[in-house]
Every structure is written in C-alpha cells, then in structure tokens.
C-alpha positions as CSV (number, residue, x, y, z in Angstrom):
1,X,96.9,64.9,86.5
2,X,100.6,65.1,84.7
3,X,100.6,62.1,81.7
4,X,103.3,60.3,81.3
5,X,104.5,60.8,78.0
6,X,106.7,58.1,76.1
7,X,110.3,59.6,73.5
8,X,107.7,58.7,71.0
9,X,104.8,60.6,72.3
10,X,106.6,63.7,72.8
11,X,108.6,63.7,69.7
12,X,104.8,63.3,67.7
13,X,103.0,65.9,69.7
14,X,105.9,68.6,68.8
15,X,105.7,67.8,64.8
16,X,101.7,68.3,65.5
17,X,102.4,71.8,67.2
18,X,103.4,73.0,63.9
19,X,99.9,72.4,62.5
20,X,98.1,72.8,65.7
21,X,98.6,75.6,68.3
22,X,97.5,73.2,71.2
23,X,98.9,71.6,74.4
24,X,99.9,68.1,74.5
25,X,96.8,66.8,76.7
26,X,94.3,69.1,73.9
27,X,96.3,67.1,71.4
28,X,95.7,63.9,72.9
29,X,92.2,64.6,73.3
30,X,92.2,65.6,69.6
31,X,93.8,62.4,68.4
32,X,91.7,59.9,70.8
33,X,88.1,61.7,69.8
34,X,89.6,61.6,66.1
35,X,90.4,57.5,66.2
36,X,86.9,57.2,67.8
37,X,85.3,59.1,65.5
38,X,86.6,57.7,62.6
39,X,85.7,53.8,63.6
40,X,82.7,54.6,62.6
41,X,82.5,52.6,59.2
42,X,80.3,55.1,57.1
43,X,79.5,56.0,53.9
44,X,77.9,59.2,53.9
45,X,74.5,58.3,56.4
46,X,74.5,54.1,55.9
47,X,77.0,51.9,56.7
48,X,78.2,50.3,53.6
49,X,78.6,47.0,54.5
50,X,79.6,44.5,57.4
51,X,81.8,42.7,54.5
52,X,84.4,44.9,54.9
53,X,84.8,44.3,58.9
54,X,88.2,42.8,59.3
55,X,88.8,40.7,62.2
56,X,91.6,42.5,64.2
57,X,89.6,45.9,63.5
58,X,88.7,46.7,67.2
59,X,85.2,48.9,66.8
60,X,83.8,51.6,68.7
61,X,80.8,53.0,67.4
62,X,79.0,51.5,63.9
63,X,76.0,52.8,62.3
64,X,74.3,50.4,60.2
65,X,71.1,49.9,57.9
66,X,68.7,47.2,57.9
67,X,67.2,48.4,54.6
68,X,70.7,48.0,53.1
69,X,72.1,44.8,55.1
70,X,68.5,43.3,56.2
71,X,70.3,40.0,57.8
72,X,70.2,40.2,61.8
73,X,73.0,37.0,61.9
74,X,75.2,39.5,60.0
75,X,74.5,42.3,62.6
76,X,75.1,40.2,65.3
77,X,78.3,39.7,63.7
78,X,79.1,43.4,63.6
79,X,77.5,43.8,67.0
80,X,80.4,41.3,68.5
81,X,83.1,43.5,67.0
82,X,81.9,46.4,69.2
83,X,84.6,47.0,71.9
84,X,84.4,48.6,75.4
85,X,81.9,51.3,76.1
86,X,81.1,50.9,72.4
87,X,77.7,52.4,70.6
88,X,76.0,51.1,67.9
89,X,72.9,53.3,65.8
90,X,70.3,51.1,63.7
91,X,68.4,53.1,61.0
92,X,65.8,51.9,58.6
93,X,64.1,49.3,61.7
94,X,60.7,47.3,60.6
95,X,58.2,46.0,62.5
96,X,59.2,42.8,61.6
97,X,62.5,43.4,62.8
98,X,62.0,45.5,66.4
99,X,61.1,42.7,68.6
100,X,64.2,40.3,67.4
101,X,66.8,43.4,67.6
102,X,65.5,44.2,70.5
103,X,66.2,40.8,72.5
104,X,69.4,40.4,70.5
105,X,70.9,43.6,71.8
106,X,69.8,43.5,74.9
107,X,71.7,40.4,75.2
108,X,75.0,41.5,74.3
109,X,75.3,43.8,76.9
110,X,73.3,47.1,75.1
111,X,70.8,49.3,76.4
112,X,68.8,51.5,74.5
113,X,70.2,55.6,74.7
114,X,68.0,57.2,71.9
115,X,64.8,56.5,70.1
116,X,63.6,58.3,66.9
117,X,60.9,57.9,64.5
118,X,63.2,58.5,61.0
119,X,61.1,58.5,57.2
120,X,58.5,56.0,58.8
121,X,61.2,53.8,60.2
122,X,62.4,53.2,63.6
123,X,66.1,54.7,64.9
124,X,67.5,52.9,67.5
125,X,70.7,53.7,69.3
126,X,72.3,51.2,72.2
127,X,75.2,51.8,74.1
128,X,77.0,49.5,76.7
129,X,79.0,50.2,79.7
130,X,81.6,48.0,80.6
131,X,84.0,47.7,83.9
132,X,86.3,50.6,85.0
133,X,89.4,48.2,84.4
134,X,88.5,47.6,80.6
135,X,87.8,51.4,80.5
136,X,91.2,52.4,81.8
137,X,92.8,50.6,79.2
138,X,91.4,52.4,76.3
139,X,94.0,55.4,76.6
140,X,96.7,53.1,77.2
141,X,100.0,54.7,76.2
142,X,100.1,52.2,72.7
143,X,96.9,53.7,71.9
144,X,97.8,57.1,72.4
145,X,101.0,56.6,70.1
146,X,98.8,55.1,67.5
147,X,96.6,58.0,67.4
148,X,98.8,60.1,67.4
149,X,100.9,58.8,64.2
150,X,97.3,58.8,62.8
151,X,96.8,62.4,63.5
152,X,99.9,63.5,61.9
153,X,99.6,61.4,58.9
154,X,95.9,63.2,58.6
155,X,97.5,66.7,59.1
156,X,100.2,66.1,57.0
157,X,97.6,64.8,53.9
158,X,95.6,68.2,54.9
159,X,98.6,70.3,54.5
160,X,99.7,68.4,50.7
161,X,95.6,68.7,49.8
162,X,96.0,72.4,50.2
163,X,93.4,75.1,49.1
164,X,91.0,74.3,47.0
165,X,89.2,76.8,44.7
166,X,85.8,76.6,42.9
167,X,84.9,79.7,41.8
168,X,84.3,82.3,43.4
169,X,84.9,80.2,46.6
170,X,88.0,79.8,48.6
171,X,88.4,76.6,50.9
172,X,91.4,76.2,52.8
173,X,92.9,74.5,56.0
174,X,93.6,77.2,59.5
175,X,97.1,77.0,58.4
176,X,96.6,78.1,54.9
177,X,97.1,81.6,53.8
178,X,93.8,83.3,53.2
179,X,92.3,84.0,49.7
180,X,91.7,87.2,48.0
181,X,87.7,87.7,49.3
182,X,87.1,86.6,52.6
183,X,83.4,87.0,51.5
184,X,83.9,83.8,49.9
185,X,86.1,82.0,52.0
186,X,85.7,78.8,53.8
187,X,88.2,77.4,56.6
188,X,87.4,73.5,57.0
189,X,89.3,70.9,59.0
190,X,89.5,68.4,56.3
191,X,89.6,64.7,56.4
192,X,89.3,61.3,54.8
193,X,86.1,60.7,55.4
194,X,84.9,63.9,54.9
195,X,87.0,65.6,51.9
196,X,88.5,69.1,51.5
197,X,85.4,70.0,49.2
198,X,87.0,68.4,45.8
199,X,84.2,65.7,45.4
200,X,82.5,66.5,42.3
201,X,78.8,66.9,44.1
202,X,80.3,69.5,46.3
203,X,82.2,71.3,43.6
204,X,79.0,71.3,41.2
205,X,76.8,72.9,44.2
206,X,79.4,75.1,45.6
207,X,79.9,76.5,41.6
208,X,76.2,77.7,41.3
209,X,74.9,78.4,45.2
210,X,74.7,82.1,44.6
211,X,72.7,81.7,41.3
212,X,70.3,79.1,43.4
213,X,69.7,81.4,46.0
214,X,69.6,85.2,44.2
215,X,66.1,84.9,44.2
216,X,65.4,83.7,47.6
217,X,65.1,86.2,50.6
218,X,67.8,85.4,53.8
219,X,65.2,83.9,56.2
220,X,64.4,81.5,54.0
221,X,64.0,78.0,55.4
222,X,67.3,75.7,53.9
223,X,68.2,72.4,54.5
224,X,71.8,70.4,53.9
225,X,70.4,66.6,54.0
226,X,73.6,64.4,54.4
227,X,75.8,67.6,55.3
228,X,79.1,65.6,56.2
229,X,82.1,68.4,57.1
230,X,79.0,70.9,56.8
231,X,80.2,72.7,53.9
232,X,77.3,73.6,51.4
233,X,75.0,75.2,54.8
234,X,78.0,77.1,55.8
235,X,78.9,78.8,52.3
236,X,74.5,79.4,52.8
237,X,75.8,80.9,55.9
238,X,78.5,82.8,54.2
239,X,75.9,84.4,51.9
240,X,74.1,85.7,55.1
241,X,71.3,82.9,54.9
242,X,70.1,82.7,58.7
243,X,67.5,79.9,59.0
244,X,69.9,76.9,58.0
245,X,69.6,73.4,58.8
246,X,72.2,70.5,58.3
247,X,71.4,67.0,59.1
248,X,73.5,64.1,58.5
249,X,72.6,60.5,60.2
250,X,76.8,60.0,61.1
251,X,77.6,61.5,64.6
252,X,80.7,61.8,62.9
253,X,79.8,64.5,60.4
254,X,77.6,66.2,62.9
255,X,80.7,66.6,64.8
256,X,82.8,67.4,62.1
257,X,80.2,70.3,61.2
258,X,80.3,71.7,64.2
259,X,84.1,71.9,64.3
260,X,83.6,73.4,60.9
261,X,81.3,75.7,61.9
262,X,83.3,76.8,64.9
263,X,86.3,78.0,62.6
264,X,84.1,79.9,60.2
265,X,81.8,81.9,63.6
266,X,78.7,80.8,61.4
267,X,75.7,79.2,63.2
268,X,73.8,76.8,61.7
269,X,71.8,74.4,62.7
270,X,73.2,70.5,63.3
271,X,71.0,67.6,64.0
272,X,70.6,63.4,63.1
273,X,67.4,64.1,61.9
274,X,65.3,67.3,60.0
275,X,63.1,69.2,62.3
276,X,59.6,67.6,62.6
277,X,56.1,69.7,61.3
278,X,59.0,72.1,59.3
279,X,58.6,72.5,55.8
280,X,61.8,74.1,53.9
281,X,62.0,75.9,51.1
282,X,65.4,74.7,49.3
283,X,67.2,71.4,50.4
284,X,70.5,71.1,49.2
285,X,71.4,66.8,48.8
286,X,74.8,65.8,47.5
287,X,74.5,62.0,48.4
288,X,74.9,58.9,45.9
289,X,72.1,58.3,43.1
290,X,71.0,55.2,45.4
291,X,70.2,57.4,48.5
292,X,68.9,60.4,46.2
293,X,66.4,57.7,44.4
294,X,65.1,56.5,48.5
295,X,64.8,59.9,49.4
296,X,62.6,61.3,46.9
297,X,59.4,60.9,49.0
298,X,61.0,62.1,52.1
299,X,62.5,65.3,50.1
300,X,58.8,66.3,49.1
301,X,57.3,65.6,52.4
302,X,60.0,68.0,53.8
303,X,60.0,70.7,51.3
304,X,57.3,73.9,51.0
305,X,54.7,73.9,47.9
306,X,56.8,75.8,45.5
307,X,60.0,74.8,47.4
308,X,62.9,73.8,45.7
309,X,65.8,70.8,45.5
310,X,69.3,70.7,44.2
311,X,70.8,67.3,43.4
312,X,73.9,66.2,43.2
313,X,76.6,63.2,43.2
314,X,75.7,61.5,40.5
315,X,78.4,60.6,38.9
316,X,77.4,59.4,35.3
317,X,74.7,60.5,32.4
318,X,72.9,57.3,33.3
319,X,72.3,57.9,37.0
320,X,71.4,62.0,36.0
321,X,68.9,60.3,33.3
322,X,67.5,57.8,35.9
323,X,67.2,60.4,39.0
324,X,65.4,63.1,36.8
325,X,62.8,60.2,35.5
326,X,62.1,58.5,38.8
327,X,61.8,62.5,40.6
328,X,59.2,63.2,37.4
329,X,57.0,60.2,38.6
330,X,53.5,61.1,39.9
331,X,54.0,65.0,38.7
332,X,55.5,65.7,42.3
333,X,58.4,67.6,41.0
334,X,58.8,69.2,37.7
335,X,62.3,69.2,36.7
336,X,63.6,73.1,36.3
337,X,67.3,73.1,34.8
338,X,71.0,71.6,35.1
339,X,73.6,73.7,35.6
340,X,77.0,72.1,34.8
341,X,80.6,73.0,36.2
342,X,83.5,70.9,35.1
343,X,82.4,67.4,33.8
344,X,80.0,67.5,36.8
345,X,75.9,69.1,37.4
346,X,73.5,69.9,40.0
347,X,69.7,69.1,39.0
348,X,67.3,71.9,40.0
349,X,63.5,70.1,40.6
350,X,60.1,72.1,41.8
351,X,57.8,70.2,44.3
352,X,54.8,71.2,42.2
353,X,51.9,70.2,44.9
C-alpha cells in the first residue's frame, strides 16, 4: 500500500537519503522502530528512575527494577503512562512482591509474554493489546513527521560525532571513510543512548583488549555483560574470538547490537540474560560502580575457576578503591593489575575458587 506522504515528510526523507541509502517506507520503518525503541527510559540494564516520567511523555515500553525503585504505587504510576500496545519488563521481583505485581498488572490490561529466572530473582515481562482503532493511530502522519525530524537530528549528531579512535581501533559511522587497518576497524550506528564508543569505560577496554586476550586461545568462552551498541564482543570478534556472548537486560541494546553486528558480518551471540549451566572464561563489564558492586556474586558464579573479569566505568579513584576491596571480600577474586589509558582504567581480577 502507497503512503501518503505530507511536503514535510518528503522533504525530511530526502535530507535522510544522504545518510541512509533507503526507500521512504524502510525509512519510516527506521524512524518508527527508532522512537519506540528509544522510549524505553534506561540507563544501561535498570531503569533509573520513575521521577523523571513527565506527564505528556507518551510511553511505549519501560523496563524497571524493584531492587532500585521497590515502591509498587510508584510502578503503578509508571504502569499508567504505558500507551497502546505498550510492554513493560520487571527485573529484580521478590517473593514478597510477585503476588501484588501480579494482580496489579493484570488489572491494567497486561498479560504476562515472558518469564525468566535472572540472579535469583524473578523477570517478568507483560504486554497489552489494545483495539485496532487505537492501533491505527500510532503511525498517524504527525507521528511519522516527529520521527522523522528525530531521525535526522540523530543522523546529523552521528555525522558531527565522527570517527573515533582509540588505539589501534578505528570506529566510525557507514558513511565515514574507512581507517588505515580494517583489521581494527569497527562500523557502529551510533546513538544517544548508546554512544559512538567515547565513554571512558569503553575507551579504557577497547585500549588494552588485545593485551587481555594474547594469552587466551579463540574458542575461549567470553562474555559482554551489559553490552549496549555491542561494541567490546564485536572488537572480540574482530580479533577472531568465536564463542562470544553479549547480554544486556534493554531490548534496546540487544537490538542495537544486532544492527551493529549486521554492519561489521561478525556473529556473536545476543541475549537478555547469560546462558544457564555455562561457565566463561573472561567477562568483559563496563557498567556503573553500583551495578559492578551487585554483580560481583553473579560474575563469579558465571565465570570458569581460573577465569578472568575486566572492569570498567568507574569513574573516580574512590569507586576504583571501593570495587577492588568489596571484589577482594571472601578471597573469591584476587585482584591481578590496572591498566590505565587516558585519565581512565580497566581492573583485571582472577576468580581464584
């Protein structure tokens, strides 16, 4: 079916042609997936907080934590600002908490799409279904001009971030020319929630990945926990490394990966969650010091004896002091070396048992 296209609509879709070698109704579909996409509020794998919900903000899909925001009336809150065939995902569920989630979702209209068991919690993820008429409306022709502008405004920030280089690696947008070793090259679709590989946890990693793996042979097990645009297990892919896994609890990044992943013709391994009854032996984790300190028993029940764990994301000598003491606890890792690029480090530990 032809769509009707608006002066507007037309005039956006040809300035996007010059980043993107698509047709109109790919670009559409490009800038509708992107605005749905990116209503999910996330920070890295937890939503951040149900403060920062504005009214008019019209939601699609939300992930939240009841480890971080514990209070179901503030849920519900969030829950009611769920529009049409919305989603929402609930990590970190307690017993305590099942039953009442349960009867309060049910009664807004969810049903449950996906069970998980996720580091001794429950992951729940509803969906609801609403009439054909209310579905019709979400690719109204104001939304499509919306996400459009949005698009372009998130090409055109691509295209001004440019290449980024961190030695002896390469990053660039499709459109950019390539660098001088396509060994060491990385093409990723960059974004705001995501980044173009210039947050300093990336950069620190991204420095010294070749020295952390010299020594390791290229079926050896690796894991990117909280990947977001998929960047550290693709450079591991880059390097020839063939039994990589990246998990990330954001759809969003998942997808984003996989985008990522598409450009490059490297295959690795996306999922919500880290394979069950797998032990790894390196896990790569750039995440904030908060997540990094939760995950600590997590990151030794997934890793080999012997297996090793790069840090990263801290972003003060205070957090690096705190992370290495609280990993030292209980002589489950022994802490093996920083290695420093910039004003930023990556912390190399050893599950020792």
């Amino acid at each position: 079916m032809t769509i009707q296209l608006s002066i507007l609509e037309q005039k956006l879709i040809k300035e996007i042609q010059s980043f993107l070698p698509l047709t109109a109704e790919e670009i559409i579909d490009e800038a509708l997936y992107q605005e749905k996409t990116r209503s999910s509020l996330t920070q890295d794998f937890y939503l951040q907080s149900c403060h920062s919900l504005r009214p008019e903000k019209k939601i699609e899909y939300i992930q939240y934590s009841l480890l971080q925001e514990p209070s179901l009336e503030k849920l519900e809150k969030v829950v009611k600002s769920i529009v049409g065939n919305g989603a929402i995902s609930i990590v970190d569920i307690t017993p305590r908490h099942e039953k009442k989630l349960m009867v309060l979702l049910l009664s807004l209209g969810f049903n449950i799409s996906k069970t998980m068991i996720f580091n001794e919690n429950l992951f729940l993820s509803f969906t609801r279904t609403v009439t054909k008429e209310s579905e019709s409306s979400i690719s109204s022709g104001v939304r499509r001009e919306e996400a459009l502008k949005d698009l372009l405004k998130r090409l055109k920030w691509e295209d001004l971030a440019g290449p980024i280089q961190i030695e002896p690696w390469h990053i660039r947008s499709s459109w950019d020319k390539p660098g001088p070793n396509s060994t060491r090259e990385l093409i990723l679709r960059t974004s705001f929630e995501f980044g173009n590989g210039a947050h300093h946890g990336t950069r620190a990693i991204m420095a010294n990945i070749e020295y952390f793996l010299k020594a390791h042979d290229f079926d050896t097990p690796i894991l990117d926990f909280g990947c977001g645009n998929g960047i550290l297990a693709l450079a591991c892919a880059k390097l020839g490394f063939i039994d990589i896994e990246a998990v990330d609890i954001s759809s969003s990044a998942i997808q984003a990966a996989k985008n990522n992943s598409r450009l490059n013709n490297l295959e690795i391994k996306l999922e919500q969650t880290p394979s069950k009854n797998k032990k790894f032996q390196m896990i790569l984790a750039n995440l904030p010091t908060t997540i990094l300190l939760k995950e600590r028993e997590q990151f030794a029940e997934l890793l080999a004896k012997n297996g090793e764990i790069i840090l990263a994301g801290h972003d003060s000598e205070q957090a690096k002091e705190k992370l290495i003491a609280h990993y030292l606890k209980n002589n489950i890792f022994i802490f093996v070396e920083e290695r420093i690029f910039e004003s930023s480090s990556a912390l190399k530990f050893i599950k020792s048992r």
